[in-house]
C-alpha positions as CSV (number, residue, x, y, z in Angstrom):
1,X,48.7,5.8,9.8
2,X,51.1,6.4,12.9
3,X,50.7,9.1,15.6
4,X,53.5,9.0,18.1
5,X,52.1,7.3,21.6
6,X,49.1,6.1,20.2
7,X,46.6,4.1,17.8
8,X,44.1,4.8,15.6
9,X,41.9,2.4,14.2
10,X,41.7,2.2,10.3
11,X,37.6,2.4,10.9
12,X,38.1,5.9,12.3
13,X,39.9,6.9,9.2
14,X,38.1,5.5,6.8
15,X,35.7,7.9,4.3
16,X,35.7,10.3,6.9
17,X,34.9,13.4,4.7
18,X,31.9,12.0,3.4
19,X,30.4,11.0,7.5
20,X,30.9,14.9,8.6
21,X,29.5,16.2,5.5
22,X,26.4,13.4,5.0
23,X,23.5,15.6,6.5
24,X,22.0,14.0,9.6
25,X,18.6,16.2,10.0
26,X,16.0,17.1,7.1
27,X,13.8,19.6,6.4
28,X,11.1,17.8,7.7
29,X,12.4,16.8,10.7
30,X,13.2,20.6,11.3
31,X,9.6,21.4,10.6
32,X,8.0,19.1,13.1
33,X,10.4,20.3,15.8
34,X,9.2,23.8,15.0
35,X,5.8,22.4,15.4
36,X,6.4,21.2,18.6
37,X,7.8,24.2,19.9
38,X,4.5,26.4,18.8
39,X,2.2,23.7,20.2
40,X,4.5,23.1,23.8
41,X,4.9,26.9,23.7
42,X,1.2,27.1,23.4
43,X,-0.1,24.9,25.9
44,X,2.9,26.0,28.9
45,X,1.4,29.7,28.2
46,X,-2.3,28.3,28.4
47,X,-1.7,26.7,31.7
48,X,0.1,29.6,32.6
49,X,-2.9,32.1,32.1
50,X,-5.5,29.6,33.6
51,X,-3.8,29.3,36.8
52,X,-3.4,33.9,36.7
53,X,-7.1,33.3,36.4
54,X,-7.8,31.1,39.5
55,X,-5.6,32.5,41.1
56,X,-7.6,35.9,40.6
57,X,-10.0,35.2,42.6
């Protein structure tokens, strides 16, 4: 494979359908980010209120 000005390397070219369309993140994966989130989410808005609460005073 030629392009005018320029090389390409016959690793770039090879199976390349099947490396955009191989799915990189699972289901699980997805789920424990979600997690995350909630708990992160959870503890920022914790602090948050605890510090309204001091600062209350």
């Amino acid at each position: 494979m030629r392009v005018r000005n320029s090389y390409i390397m016959q690793d770039q070219v090879d199976n390349l359908i099947p490396a955009i369309m191989k799915p990189s993140v699972t289901i699980r994966s997805r789920q424990s980010e979600k997690f995350m989130s909630a708990i992160s989410v959870a503890v920022v808005t914790f602090v948050y209120l605890l510090a309204m609460a001091f600062s209350a005073d």
